[in-house]
Every structure is written in C-alpha cells, then in structure tokens.
DSSP file (Angstrom, degrees, kcal/mol; ACC not computed):
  #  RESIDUE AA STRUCTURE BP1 BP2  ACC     N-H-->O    O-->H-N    N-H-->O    O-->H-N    TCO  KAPPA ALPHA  PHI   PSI    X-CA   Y-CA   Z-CA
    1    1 A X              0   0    0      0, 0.0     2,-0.4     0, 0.0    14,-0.3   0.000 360.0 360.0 360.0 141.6   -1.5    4.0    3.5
    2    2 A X  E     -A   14   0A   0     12,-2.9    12,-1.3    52,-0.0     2,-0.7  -0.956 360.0-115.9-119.3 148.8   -3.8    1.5    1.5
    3    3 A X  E     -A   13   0A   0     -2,-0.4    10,-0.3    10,-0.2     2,-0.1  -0.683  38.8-178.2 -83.7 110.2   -7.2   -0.1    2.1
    4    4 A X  E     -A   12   0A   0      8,-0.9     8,-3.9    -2,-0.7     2,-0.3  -0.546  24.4-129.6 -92.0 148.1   -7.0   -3.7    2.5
    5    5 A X  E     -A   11   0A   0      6,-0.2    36,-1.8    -2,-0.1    37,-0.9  -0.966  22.6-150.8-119.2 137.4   -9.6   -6.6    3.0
    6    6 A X  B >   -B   40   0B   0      4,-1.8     3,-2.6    -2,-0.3    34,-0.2  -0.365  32.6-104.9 -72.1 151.4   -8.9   -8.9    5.7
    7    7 A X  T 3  S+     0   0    0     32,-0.8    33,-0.1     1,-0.2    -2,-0.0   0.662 125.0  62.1 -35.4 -30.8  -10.0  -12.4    5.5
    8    8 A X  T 3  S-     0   0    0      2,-0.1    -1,-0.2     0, 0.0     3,-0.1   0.741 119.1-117.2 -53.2 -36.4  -12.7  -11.3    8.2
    9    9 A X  S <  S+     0   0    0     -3,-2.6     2,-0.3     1,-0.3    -2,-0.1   0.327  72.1 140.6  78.0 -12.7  -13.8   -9.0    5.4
   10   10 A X        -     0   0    0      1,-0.1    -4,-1.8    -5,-0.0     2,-0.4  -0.470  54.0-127.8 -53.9 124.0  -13.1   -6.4    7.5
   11   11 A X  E     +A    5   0A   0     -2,-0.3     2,-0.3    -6,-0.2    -6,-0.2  -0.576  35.5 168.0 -84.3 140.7  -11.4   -3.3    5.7
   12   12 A X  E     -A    4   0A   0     -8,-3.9    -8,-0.9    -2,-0.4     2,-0.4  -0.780  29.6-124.1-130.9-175.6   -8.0   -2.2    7.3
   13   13 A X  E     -A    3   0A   0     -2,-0.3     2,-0.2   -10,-0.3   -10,-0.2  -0.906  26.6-173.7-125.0 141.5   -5.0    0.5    6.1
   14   14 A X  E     -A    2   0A   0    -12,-1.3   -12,-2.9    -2,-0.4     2,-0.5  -0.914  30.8-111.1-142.7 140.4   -1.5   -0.7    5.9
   15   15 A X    >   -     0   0    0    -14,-0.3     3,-1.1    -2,-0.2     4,-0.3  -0.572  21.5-145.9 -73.1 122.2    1.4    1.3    5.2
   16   16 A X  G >  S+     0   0    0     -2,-0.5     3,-1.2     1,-0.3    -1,-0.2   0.827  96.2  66.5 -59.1 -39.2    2.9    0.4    1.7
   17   17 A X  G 3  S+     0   0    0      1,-0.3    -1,-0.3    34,-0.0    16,-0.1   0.670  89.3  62.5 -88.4  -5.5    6.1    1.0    2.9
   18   18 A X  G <  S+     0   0    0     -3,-1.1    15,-1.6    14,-0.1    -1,-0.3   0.814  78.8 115.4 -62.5 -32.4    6.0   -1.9    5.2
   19   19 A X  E <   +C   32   0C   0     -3,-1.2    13,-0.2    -4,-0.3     3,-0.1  -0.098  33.3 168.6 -72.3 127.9    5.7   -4.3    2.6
   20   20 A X  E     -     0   0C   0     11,-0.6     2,-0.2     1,-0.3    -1,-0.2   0.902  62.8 -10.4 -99.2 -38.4    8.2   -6.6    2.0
   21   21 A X  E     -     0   0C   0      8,-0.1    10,-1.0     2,-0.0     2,-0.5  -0.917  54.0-141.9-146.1 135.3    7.0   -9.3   -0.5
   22   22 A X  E     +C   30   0C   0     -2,-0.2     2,-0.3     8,-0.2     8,-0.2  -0.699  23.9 174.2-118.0  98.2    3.7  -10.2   -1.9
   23   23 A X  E     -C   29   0C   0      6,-1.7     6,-1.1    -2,-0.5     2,-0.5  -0.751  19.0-160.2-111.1 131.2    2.5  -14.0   -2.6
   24   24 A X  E     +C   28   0C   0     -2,-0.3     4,-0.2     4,-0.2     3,-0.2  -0.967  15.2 167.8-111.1 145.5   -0.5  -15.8   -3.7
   25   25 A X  S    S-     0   0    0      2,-0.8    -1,-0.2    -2,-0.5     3,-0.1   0.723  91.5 -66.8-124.2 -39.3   -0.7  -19.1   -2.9
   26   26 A X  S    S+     0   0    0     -3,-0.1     2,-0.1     2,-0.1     3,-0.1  -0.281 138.4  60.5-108.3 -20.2   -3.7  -19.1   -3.7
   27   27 A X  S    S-     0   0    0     -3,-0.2    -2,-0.8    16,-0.1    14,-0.1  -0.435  94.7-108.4 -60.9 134.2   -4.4  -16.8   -0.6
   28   28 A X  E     -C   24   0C   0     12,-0.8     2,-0.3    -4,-0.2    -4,-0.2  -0.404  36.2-173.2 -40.8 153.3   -2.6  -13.4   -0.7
   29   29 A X  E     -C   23   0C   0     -6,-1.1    -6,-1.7    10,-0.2     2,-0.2  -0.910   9.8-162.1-124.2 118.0    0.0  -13.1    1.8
   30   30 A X  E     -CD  22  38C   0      8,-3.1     8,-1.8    -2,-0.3     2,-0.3  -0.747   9.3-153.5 -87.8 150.6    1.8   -9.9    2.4
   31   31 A X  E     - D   0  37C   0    -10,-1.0   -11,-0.6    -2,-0.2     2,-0.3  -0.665  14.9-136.0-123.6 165.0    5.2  -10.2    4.3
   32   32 A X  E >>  -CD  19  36C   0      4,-0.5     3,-1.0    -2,-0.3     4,-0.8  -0.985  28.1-111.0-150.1 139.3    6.3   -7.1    6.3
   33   33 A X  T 34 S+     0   0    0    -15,-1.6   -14,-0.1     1,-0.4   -15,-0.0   0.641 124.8  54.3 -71.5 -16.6    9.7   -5.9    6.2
   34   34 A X  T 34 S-     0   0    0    -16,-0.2    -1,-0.4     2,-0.2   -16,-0.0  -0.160 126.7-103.5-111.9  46.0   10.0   -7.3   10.4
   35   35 A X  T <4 S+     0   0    0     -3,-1.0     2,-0.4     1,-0.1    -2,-0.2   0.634  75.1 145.5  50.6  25.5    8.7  -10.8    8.7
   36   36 A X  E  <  -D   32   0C   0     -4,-0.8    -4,-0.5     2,-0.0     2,-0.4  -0.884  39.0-146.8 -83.5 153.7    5.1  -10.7    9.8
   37   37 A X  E     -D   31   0C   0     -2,-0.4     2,-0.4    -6,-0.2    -6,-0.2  -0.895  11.0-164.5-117.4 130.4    2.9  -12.1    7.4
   38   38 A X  E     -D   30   0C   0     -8,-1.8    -8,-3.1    -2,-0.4     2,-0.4  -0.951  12.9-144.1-122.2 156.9   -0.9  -10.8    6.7
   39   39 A X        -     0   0    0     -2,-0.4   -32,-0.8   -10,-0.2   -10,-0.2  -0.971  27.3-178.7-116.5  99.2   -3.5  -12.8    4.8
   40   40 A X  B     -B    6   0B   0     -2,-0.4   -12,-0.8     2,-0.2   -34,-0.3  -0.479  40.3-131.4-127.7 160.1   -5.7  -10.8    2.8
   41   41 A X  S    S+     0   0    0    -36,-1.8   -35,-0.1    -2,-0.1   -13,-0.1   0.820  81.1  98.4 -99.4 -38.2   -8.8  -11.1    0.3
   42   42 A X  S    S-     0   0    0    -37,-0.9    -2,-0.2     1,-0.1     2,-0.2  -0.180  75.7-125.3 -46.7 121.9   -7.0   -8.9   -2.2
   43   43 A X    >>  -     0   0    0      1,-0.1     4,-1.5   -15,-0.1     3,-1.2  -0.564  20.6-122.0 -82.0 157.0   -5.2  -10.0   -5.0
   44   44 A X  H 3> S+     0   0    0     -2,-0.2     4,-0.7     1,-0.2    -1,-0.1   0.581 115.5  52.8 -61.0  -7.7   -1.3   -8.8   -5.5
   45   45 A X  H 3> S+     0   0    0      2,-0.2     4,-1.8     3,-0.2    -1,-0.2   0.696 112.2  48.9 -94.6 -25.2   -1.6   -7.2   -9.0
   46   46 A X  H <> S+     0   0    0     -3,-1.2     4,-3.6     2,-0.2    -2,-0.2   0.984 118.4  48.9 -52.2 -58.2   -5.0   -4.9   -7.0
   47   47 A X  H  X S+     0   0    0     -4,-1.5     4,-1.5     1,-0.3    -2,-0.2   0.691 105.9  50.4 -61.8 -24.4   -2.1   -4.4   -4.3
   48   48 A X  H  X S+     0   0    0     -4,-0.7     4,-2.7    -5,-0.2    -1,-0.3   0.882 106.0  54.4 -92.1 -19.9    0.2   -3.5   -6.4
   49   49 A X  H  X S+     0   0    0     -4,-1.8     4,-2.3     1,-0.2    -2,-0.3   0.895 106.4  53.8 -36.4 -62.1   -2.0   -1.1   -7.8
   50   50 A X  H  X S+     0   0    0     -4,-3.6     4,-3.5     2,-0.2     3,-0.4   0.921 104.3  54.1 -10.2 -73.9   -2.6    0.4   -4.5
   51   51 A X  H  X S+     0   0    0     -4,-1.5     4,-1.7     1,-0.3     5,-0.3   0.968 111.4  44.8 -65.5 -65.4    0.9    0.8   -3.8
   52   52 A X  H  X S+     0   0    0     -4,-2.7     4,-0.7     1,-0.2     5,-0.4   0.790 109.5  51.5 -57.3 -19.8    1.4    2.7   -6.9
   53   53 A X  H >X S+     0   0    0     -4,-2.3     4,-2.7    -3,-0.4     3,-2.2   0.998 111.4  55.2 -53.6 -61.3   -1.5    4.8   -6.6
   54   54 A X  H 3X S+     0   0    0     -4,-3.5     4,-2.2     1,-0.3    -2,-0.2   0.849 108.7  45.8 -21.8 -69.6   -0.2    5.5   -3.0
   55   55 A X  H 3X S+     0   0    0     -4,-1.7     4,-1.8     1,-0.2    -1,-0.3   0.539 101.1  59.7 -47.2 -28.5    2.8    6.5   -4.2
   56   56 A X  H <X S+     0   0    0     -3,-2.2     4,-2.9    -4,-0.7     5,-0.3   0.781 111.2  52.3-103.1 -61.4    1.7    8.9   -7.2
   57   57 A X  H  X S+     0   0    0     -4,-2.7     4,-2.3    -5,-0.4     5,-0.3   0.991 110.7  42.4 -48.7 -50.3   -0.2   10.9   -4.1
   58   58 A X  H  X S+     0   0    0     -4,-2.2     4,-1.1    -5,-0.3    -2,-0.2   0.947 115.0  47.6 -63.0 -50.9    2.8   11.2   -2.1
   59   59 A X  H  X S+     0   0    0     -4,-1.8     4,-1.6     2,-0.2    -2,-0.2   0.930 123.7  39.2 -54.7 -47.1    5.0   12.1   -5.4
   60   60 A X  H  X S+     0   0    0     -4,-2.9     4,-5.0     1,-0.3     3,-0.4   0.979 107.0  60.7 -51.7 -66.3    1.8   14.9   -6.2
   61   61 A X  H  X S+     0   0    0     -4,-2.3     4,-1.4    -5,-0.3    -1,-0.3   0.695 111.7  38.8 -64.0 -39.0    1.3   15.9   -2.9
   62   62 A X  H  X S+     0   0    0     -4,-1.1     4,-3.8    -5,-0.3    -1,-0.3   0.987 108.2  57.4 -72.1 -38.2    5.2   17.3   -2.8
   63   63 A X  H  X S+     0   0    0     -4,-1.6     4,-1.9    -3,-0.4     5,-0.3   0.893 107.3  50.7 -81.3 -14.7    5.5   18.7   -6.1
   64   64 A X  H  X S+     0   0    0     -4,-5.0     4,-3.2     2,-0.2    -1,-0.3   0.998 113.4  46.9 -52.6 -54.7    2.4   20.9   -4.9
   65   65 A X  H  X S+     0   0    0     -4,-1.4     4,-2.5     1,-0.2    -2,-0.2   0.970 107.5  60.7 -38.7 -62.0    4.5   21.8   -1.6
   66   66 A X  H  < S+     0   0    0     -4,-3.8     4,-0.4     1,-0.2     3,-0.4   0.890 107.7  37.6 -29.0 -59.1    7.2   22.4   -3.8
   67   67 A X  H >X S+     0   0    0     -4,-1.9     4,-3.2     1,-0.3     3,-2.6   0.917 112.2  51.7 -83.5 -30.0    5.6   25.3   -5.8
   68   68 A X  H 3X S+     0   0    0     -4,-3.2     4,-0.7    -5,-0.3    -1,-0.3   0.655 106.5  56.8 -88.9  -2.4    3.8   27.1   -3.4
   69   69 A X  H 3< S+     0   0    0     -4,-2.5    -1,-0.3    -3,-0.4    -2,-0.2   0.577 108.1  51.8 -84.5   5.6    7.0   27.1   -1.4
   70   70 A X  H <4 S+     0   0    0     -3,-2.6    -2,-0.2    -4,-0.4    -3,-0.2   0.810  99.9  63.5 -82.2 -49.2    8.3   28.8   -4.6
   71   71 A X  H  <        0   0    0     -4,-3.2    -2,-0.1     1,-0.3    -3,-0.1   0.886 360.0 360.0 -57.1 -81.1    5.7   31.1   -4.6
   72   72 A X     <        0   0    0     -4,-0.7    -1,-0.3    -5,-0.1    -2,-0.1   0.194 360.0 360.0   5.1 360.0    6.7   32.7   -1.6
C-alpha cells in the first residue's frame, strides 16, 4: 500500500497494484484498473516513487522469507 493525499488533505493508503494509469492535468488523477478515477494532491513522479519503494519492500520482504526458510 502507499500513503496518498486526498484533495481534502486527508492522508489515505491505496494499493499500488490497483493502479492503472497516472495523469496530471494539472491535478493528479489516478485511474484504477476497474476505471475509477481518484484525484489526488500528489504529483505522479512522488507516486511513482511510492510505487517503487512499495515494491522494493515486497521484493525484500520475500527474499528474507526465502532464507530463513533455507535455514530450516
């Protein structure tokens, strides 16, 4: 998940892997893979930063699994 600001200002999590598309127009707009669109304070090169951070956790977060199921 990544932490997003809403137009409210309000912080929310959305799952990166919902994401279909990202657009500024000049407001962000996120598309979601079942074509809802969220409007966000964030710009897309932060978001895509996000994502990849996300992602780099998720990648870590196995190879750890990985070894200590080795260990065993």
């Amino acid at each position: 998940m990544i932490e997003l600001v809403g137009l409210n200002g309000k912080t929310f999590f959305l799952n990166a892997d919902l994401i279909f598309k990202i657009e500024e127009t000049p407001d962000t707009i996120i598309t979601l893979v079942d074509d809802r669109n969220i409007i966000v304070r964030n710009k897309a090169v932060e978001i895509k930063k996000l994502i990849i951070e996300y992602r780099r956790e998720i990648l870590a977060d196995s190879q750890n699994l990985d070894s200590i199921n080795k260990e065993r």
